[in-house]
C-alpha positions as CSV (number, residue, x, y, z in Angstrom):
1,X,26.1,128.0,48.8
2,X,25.1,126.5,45.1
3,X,27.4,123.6,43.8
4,X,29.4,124.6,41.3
5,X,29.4,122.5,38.0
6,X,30.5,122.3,34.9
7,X,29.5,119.8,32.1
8,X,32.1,118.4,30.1
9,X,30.9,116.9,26.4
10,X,33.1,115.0,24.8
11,X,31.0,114.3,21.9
12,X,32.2,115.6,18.3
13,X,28.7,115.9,16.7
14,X,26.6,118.3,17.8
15,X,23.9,116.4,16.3
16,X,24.2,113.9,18.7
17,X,22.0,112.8,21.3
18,X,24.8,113.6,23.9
19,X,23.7,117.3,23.3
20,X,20.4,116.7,24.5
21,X,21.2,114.5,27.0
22,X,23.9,117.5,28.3
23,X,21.2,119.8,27.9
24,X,18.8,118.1,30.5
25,X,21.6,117.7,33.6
26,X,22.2,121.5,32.9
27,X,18.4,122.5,32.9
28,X,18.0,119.6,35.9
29,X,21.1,121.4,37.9
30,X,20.2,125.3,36.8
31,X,16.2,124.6,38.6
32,X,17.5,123.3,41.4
33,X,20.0,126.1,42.3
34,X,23.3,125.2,40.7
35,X,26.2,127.5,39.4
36,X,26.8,125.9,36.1
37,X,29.6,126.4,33.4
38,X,30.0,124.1,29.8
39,X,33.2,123.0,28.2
40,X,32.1,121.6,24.6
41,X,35.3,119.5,23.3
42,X,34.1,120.1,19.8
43,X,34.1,123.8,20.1
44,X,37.5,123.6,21.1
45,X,40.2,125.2,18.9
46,X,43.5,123.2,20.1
47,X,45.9,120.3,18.9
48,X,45.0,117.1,20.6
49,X,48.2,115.6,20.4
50,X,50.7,115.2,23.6
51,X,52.9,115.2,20.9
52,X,56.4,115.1,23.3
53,X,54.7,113.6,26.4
54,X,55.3,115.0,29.9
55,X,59.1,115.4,28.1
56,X,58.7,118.4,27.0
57,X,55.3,121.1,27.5
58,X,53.7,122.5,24.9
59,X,51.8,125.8,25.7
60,X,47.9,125.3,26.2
61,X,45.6,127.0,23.5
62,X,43.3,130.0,25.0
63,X,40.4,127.4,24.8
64,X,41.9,125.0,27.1
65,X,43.2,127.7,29.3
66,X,39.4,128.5,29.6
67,X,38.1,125.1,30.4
68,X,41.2,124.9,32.8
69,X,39.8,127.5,34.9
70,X,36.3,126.2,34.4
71,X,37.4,122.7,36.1
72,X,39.1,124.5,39.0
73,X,36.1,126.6,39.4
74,X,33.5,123.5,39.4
75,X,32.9,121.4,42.5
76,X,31.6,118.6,40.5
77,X,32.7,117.6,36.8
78,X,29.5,116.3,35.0
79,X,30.9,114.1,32.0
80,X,28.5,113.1,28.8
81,X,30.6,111.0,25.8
82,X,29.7,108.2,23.9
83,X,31.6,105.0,24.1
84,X,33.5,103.9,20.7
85,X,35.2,101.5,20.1
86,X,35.4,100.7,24.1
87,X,36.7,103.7,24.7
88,X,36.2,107.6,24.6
89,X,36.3,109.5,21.1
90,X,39.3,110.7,20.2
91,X,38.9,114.4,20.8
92,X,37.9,113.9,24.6
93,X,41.1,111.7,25.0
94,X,43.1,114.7,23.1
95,X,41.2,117.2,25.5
96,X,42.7,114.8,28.8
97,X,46.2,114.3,27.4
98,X,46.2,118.2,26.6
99,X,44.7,119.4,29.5
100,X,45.4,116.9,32.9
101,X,48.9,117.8,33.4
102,X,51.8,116.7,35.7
103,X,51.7,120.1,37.9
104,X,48.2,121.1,36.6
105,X,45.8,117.9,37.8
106,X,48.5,115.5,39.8
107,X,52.5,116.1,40.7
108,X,54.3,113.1,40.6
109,X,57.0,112.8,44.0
110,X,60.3,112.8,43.6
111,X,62.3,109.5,43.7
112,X,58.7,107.2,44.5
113,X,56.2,106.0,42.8
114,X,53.1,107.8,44.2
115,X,51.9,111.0,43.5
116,X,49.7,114.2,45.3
117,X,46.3,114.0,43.7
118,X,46.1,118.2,43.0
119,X,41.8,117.5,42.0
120,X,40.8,116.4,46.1
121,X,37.5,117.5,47.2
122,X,35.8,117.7,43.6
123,X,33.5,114.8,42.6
124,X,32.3,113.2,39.1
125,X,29.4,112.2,37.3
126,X,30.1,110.1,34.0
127,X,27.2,109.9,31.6
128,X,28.1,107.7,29.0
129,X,26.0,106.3,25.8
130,X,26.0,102.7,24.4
131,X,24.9,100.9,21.8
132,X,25.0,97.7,24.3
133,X,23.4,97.3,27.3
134,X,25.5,98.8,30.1
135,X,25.3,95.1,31.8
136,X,26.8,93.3,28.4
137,X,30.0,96.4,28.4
138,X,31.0,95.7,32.1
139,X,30.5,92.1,31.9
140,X,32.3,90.9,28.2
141,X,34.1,93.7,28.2
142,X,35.4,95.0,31.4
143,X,33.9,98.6,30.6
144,X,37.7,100.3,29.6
145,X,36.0,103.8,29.0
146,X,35.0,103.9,32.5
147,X,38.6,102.3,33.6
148,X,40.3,104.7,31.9
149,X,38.0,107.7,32.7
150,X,37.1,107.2,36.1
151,X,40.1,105.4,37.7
152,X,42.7,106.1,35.9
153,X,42.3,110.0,35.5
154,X,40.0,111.4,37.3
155,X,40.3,108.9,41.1
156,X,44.2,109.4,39.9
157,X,43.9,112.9,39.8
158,X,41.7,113.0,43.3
159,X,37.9,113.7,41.8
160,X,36.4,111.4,44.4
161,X,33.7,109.9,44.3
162,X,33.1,109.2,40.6
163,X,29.3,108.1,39.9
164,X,28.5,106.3,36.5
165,X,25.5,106.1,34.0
166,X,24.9,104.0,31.2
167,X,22.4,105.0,28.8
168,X,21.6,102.7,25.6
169,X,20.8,101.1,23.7
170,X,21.2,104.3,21.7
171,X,20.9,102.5,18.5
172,X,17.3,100.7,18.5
173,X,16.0,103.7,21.1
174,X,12.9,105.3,20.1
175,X,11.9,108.6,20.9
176,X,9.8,107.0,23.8
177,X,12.8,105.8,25.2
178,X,15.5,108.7,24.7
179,X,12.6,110.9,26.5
180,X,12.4,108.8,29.7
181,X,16.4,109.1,29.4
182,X,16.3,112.6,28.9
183,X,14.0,113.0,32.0
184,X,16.1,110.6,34.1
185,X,18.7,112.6,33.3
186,X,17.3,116.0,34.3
187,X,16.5,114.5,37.6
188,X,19.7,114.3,38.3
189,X,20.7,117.5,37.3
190,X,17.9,118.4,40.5
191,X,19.8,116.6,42.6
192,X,23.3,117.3,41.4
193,X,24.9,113.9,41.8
């Protein structure tokens, strides 16, 4: 039976090279036999904000219903953002606090402090950009994008096992380089990790 994935891109420019770079997994995955689906955060029509917290829930947009069903559907979650500021841009932080739900992606037990991870037997793939080598982030800066994506959302939420990518220096690349990306990238689209 072909894995089922769906690539996630949390990048708000569709200028960006994290199109391209999207663009290869899916061509990588579709040759080798994968069911794929995409969920484009910028093409999103929805409100970002958690405005009340888990206090109170605010009714999911038909967009996120969509990519909702598209995450349940998918075996493995294929993630391409850029790192800013440390972190992931806004609108794919917007698109987690929207969309990974108490009830939805984990359910908190009553009266403890752990929790039934409601994502099991999905895994991950974050492909992130830099404009530091992937080395310099982990070491000086303890790579918070990837702490906050992979452990404390996805793991939390049961995707197991999360994989990781750094690609960058985006800002000096050439187009030499970003095509030896692009093809290192499509290569694992082929072999679906």
């Amino acid at each position: 039976m072909p894995q089922r994935i769906v690539i996630i891109n949390g990048h708000p420019n569709k200028d960006a090279f994290n199109f391209g770079i999207a663009e290869a997994y899916k061509q990588g995955a579709l040759s080798s036999g994968a069911e794929l689906k995409e969920i484009v955060i910028a093409d999103l029509q929805f409100n970002p904000n958690l405005k009340h917290g888990y206090r109170q829930r605010k009714e999911l947009e038909p967009d996120l219903l969509d990519a909702w069903e598209k995450i349940q559907w998918a075996d493995h979650l294929v993630w391409v953002h850029p790192v800013w500021w440390g972190g992931l841009p806004a609108i794919t932080k917007g698109f987690v606090d929207r969309l990974f739900l108490p009830g939805m992606a984990f359910r908190y037990r009553e009266n403890s402090v752990f929790w039934d991870k409601l994502l099991k037997g999905k895994s991950g793939h974050i492909i992130t950009t830099l404009d530091q080598p992937g080395w310099y982030y982990r070491l000086f800066f303890g790579r918070p994008s990837v702490n906050q994506l992979r452990r404390s959302i996805l793991q939390f939420c049961g995707i197991s096992p999360v994989k990781l990518t750094y690609l960058g220096i985006i800002k000096t690349s050439d187009p030499v380089k970003r095509e030896a990306w692009l093809k290192k990238v499509n290569r694992m689209g082929q072999k679906r990790r």
